[in-house]
C-alpha positions in Angstrom: -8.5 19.8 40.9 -7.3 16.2 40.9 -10.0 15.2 42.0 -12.3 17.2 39.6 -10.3 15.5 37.2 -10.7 12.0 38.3 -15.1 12.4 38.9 -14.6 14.2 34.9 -12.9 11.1 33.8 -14.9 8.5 35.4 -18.2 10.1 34.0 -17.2 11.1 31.2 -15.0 8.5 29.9 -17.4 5.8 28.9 -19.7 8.7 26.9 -16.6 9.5 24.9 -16.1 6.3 24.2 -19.1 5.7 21.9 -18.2 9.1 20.3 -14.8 7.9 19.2 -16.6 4.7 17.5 -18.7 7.4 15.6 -15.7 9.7 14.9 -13.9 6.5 13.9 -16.7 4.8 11.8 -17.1 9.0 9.9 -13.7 9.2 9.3 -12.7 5.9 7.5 -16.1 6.0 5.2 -16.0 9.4 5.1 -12.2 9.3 3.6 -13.0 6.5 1.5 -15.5 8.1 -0.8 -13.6 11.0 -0.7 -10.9 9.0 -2.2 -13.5 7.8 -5.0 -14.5 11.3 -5.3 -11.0 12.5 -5.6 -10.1 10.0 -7.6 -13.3 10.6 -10.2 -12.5 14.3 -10.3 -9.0 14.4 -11.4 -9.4 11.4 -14.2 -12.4 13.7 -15.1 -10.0 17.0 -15.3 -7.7 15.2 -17.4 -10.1 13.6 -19.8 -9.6 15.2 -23.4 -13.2 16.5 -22.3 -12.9 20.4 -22.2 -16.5 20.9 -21.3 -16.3 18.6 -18.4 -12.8 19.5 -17.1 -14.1 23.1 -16.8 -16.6 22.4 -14.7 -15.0 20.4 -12.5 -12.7 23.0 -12.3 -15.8 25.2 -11.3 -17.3 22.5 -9.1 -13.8 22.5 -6.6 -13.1 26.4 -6.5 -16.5 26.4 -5.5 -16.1 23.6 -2.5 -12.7 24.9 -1.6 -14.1 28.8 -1.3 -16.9 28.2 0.8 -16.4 26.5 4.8 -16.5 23.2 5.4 -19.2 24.0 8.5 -21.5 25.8 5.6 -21.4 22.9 3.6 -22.4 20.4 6.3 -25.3 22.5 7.1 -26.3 23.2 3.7 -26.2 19.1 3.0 -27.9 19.1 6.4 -30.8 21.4 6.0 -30.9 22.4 2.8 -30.6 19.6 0.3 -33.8 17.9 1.5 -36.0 20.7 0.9 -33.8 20.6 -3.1 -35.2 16.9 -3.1 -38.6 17.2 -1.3 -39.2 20.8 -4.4 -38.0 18.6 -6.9 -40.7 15.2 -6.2 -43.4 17.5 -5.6 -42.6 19.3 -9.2 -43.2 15.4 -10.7 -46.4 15.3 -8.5 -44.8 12.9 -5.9 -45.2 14.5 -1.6 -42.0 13.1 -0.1 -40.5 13.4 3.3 -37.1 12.8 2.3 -34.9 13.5 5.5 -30.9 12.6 5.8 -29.3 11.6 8.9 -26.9 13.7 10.3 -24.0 10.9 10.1 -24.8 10.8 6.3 -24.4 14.4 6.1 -21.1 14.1 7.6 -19.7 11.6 5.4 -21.6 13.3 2.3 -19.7 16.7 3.0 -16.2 15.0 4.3 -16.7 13.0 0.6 -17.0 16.4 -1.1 -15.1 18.4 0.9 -11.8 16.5 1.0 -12.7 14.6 -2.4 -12.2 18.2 -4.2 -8.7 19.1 -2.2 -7.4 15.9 -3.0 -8.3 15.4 -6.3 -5.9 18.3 -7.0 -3.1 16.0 -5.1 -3.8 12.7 -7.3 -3.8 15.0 -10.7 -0.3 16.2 -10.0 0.6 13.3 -9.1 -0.8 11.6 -12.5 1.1 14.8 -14.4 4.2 13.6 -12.8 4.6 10.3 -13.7 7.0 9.9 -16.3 5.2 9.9 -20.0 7.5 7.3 -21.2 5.1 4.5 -18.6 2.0 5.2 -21.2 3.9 5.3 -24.3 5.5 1.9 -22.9 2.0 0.7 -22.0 0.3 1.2 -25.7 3.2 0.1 -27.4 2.6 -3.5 -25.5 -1.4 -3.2 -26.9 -3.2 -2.0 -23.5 -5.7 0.6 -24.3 -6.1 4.2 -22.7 -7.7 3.3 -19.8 -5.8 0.2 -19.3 -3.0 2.5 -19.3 -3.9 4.8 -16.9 -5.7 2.0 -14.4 -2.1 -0.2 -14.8 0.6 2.2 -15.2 -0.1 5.7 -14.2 -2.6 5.5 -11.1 -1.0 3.0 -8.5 2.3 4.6 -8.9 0.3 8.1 -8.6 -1.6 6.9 -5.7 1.8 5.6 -3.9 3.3 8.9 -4.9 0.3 10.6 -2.6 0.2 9.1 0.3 2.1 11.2 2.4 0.0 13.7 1.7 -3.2 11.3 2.2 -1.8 10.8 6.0 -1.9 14.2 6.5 -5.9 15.2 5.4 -6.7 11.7 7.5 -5.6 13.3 10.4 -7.3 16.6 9.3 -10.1 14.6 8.7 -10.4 13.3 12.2 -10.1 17.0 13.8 -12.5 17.9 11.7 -14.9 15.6 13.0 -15.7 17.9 16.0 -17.4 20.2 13.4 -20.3 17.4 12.9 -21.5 18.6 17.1 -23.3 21.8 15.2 -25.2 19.4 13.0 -26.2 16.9 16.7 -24.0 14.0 15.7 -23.2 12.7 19.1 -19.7 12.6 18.4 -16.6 13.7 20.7 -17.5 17.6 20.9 -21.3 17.2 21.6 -20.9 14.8 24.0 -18.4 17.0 26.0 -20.1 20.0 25.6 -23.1 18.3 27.1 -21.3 16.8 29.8 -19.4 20.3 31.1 -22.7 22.4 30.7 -24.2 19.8 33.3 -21.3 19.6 35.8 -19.6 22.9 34.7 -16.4 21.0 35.0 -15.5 22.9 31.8 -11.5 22.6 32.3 -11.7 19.1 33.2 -13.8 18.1 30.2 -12.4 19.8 27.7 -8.8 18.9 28.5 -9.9 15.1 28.7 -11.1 15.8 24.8 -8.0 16.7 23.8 -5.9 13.9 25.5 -8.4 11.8 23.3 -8.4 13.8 20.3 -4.4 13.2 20.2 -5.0 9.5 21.6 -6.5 8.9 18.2 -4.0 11.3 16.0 -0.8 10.3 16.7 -0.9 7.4 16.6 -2.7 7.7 13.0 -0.2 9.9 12.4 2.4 7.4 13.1 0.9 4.8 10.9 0.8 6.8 8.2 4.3 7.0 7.9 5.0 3.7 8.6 2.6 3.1 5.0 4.6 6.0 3.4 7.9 3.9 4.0 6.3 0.8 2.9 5.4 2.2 -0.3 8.9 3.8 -1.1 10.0 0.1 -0.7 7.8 -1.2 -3.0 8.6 1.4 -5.6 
């Protein structure tokens, strides 16, 4: 078994290590724009906007209720052939085609976007109403209000809570093998179907899998501290 182990390692190794510069490169773009996205949504939920805030509302119970695998094959397979039907309705024959890292980061944007927009609103609703009344009585406007005074202190307020779906984020990575993004998954599943050294390989992607967590994990909450200090 050791040596199993050891010939597992020493082939597999290096292969895993250009996945975990994909799964690395997915995960911080992919939890940036969700960030955006989040961050879009809930100022769009609490706009005076009814119309809007409704479906938005729509818009995340409908992300939230369907799996996060559907969605990355939907973006994967399906949204071409949307945009391919919609050019040749204006007379144009495209070919449009997304790459299957782009899908990732697409869904991961959507996906997590939606679930934490609903952590920045409450955090927004829970900042004390006195900061905006303080902030138009010195002349700033709405927006400079909520840009200056009500989002960096919600945002601070989140990041625990941020840590956490960046970690999620990273697990969730391995989904992106059923869509052929050689990430950590695909390339392990390769590798055992070839050698059958199925126990080896897939214990070796777990050892990396919390190689890349924990310590994530750790800095999160090294951030979370910084930012109660700064409050």
């Amino acid at each position: 078994m050791e040596l199993h182990f050891k010939k597992a390692f020493d082939t597999l190794g290096p292969s895993l290590l250009g996945g975990v510069g994909i799964v690395i490169y997915i995960t911080i773009v992919g939890f940036i724009c969700a960030l955006v996205v989040a961050l879009l949504i809930a100022i769009g939920r609490l706009s005076k906007s009814k119309a809007l805030g409704r479906i938005l509302s729509i818009f995340i119970e409908l992300v939230r209720g369907t799996p996060l695998l559907v969605q990355f094959f939907y973006i994967y397979y399906v949204v071409p052939m949307l945009l391919n039907g919609i050019a040749l309705l204006f007379g144009y024959d495209t070919n449009i085609q997304l790459q299957a890292p782009t899908c990732g980061i697409i869904g991961f944007a959507i996906n997590y976007g939606c679930y934490m927009s609903e952590v920045i609103r409450s955090a927004i609703l829970a900042i004390d109403p006195g900061q905006r009344e303080a902030g138009l009585a010195l002349g700033f406007s709405e927006g400079q209000v909520l840009f200056h005074f009500i989002i960096p202190p919600a945002l601070r307020n989140s990041v625990p809570v941020f840590g956490n779906y960046l970690v999620m984020l990273i697990k969730d990575t391995s989904l992106l093998a059923m869509i052929s993004v050689q990430e950590l998954l695909l390339r392990t599943k390769t590798f055992a179907s070839q050698t059958f050294l199925t126990v080896e390989a897939y214990t070796i992607l777990a050892g990396v899998y919390l190689v890349i967590s924990i310590p994530l994990s750790q800095l999160s909450k090294i951030v979370e501290r910084r930012m109660k200090q700064l409050r």
